[in-house]
C-alpha angles and dihedrals in degrees: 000000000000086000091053104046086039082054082053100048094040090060090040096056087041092060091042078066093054115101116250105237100187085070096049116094120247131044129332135240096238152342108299100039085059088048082053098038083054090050082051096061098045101046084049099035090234119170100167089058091044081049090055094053094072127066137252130258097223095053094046087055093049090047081053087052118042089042113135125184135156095222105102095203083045094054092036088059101045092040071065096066089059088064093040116019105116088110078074085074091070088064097065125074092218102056094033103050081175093080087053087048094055096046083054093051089048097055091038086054093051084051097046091052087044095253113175095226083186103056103039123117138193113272095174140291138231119214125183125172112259121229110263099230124222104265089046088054104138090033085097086071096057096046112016104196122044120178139187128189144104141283120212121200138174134246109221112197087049096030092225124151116226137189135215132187123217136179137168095059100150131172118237120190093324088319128117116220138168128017095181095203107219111178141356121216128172091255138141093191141028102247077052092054102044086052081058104057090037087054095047089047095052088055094045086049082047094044092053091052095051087050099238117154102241078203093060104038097051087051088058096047092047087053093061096050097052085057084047097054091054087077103085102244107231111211093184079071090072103112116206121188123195150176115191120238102174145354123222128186120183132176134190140120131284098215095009090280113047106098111230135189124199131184129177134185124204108212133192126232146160103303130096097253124089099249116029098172155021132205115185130185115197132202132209110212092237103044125066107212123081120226127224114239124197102217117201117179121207116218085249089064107253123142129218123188118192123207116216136219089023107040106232117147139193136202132197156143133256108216125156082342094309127128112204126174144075140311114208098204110212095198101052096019095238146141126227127187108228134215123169129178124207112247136191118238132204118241098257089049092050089052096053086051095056093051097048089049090045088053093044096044101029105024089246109163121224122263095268094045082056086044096046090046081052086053 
């Protein structure tokens, strides 16, 4: 049992090593480091990092221009670009100061609704290739995949869920560039989010009849917040009720070889459906505390649990009681693959599940800290 957890601990310690990518300027390896490279940027308000994800225009051009293929038609249609290749202009910070401003907007609006930037995590993204129009026709051949699509993340203190919409991810010689974030709306999904947009526009729209400066008015409302902000924001004042539906405990590795305990409970609320939330605590076999995770469930099916107050996420798949996928782990910057297995508990260990979960969610104390305040 010491060499094993020792095993544990020694490839533990070896990832913590491992450079994290996803902090690192430039483009990204694939698609999820340039999802989290985005979420970087956002929780650091870091425009020179978010600069460094798109590519140049000079490289693009020499990429135009240096192309061979011996495919005539391919040739042919990339020879065009050189006639016709100024869109590729859009694609660079420095000659389209549009994609910076919106960055900017985007970070002014999450402070204008109150958004912790700091303190926001992936929740999960949806990418879908975007159409190749008519004047762009032989980019394909320069980067062959192009995608558009959103990326929704969680604000932890306030426990919000928030969209943003991205374009212009393209893929470069195995390379993943770009993500020109447009607009940020309070959204889970992406037919919420569009609602969203279509609502705000209408009150802008509303706003310009009635003659109102929108300058103006965002520099008053700043300015309330500000004064707002100088209240300290108590997290601990969060209520969560709860009546509990179901119990589920799974166990199962991280790596193949990491021990790892799981336990969810389904919750009922105040929707219409049956379960309206989860709360969720997880154990690693060689530590003793148990951590509190924030569990979110996609219509698709897909579960994310959130760590706090360290960030980590998983995200995985129920299938025939199993739970398969991956833990990104905030404080090694790794990544585990992840298999757990439904299990059946006895009634003591349920309840000292239940408590656990109860002191880690609500602040409850244990039996002999109630005991010890009586005292």
């Amino acid at each position: 049992m010491v060499l094993f957890c020792n095993s544990a601990g020694a490839k533990r310690d070896k990832k913590k090593k491992e450079k994290d990518p996803t902090s690192e300027p430039g483009p990204a390896k694939n698609e999820k480091e340039l999802v989290q490279k985005l979420i970087n940027v956002l929780q650091y308000q870091d425009s020179i990092t978010y600069a460094s994800l798109f590519p140049s225009f000079d490289s693009l051009w020499r990429d135009i221009v240096q192309y061979r293929d011996s495919n005539a038609s391919s040739m042919n249609a990339v020879g065009h670009l050189t006639q016709n290749a100024g869109f590729i202009k859009d694609y660079d910070p420095r000659f389209n100061p549009k994609i910076m401003e919106e960055f900017k907007a985007i970070l002014r609006k999450g402070d204008d609704s109150e958004l912790h930037w700091e303190h926001i995590l992936l929740v999960r993204y949806e990418l879908k290739k975007m159409l190749l129009t008519r004047d762009k026709v032989g980019y394909e051949h320069i980067a062959p995949l192009r995608l558009e699509g959103y990326i929704f993340f969680k604000d932890m203190l306030t426990r919000e869920t928030y969209g943003v919409a991205i374009k212009d991810v393209q893929v470069i010689k195995g390379k993943w560039y770009g993500g020109h974030m447009i607009d940020l709306q309070r959204a889970s999904t992406e037919d919420e989010y569009v609602a969203r947009m279509k609502d705000e526009l209408r009150w802008v729209r509303a706003m310009v009849e009635q003659g109102v400066d929108l300058d103006s008015f965002r520099r008053a409302t700043d300015s309330a917040i500000q004064a707002a902000r100088a209240i300290n924001f108590d997290s601990s004042a969060i209520v969560v009720r709860r009546e509990i539906v179901d119990r589920k405990l799974y166990t199962g590795l991280f790596d193949n070889e990491i021990p790892v305990v799981l336990y969810v409970q389904y919750l009922k609320g105040h929707c219409t459906e049956p379960v309206c939330a989860y709360a969720a605590i997880l154990k690693f076999g060689d530590v003793d505390d148990y951590i509190r995770l924030d569990v979110s469930r996609t219509p698709d099916g897909k579960w994310f649990f959130l760590e706090q107050p360290d960030i980590s996420n998983m995200e995985l798949t129920l299938k025939d009681k199993i739970y398969t996928g991956t833990w990104l782990s905030a404080r090694d910057k790794a990544e585990y693959e992840v298999k757990l297995k439904e299990k059946l508990a006895n009634k003591k260990r349920l309840q000292f599940l239940d408590e656990t979960l109860d002191r880690l969610y609500f602040q409850q104390p244990k039996d002999k800290d109630r005991d010890r305040d009586k005292e």
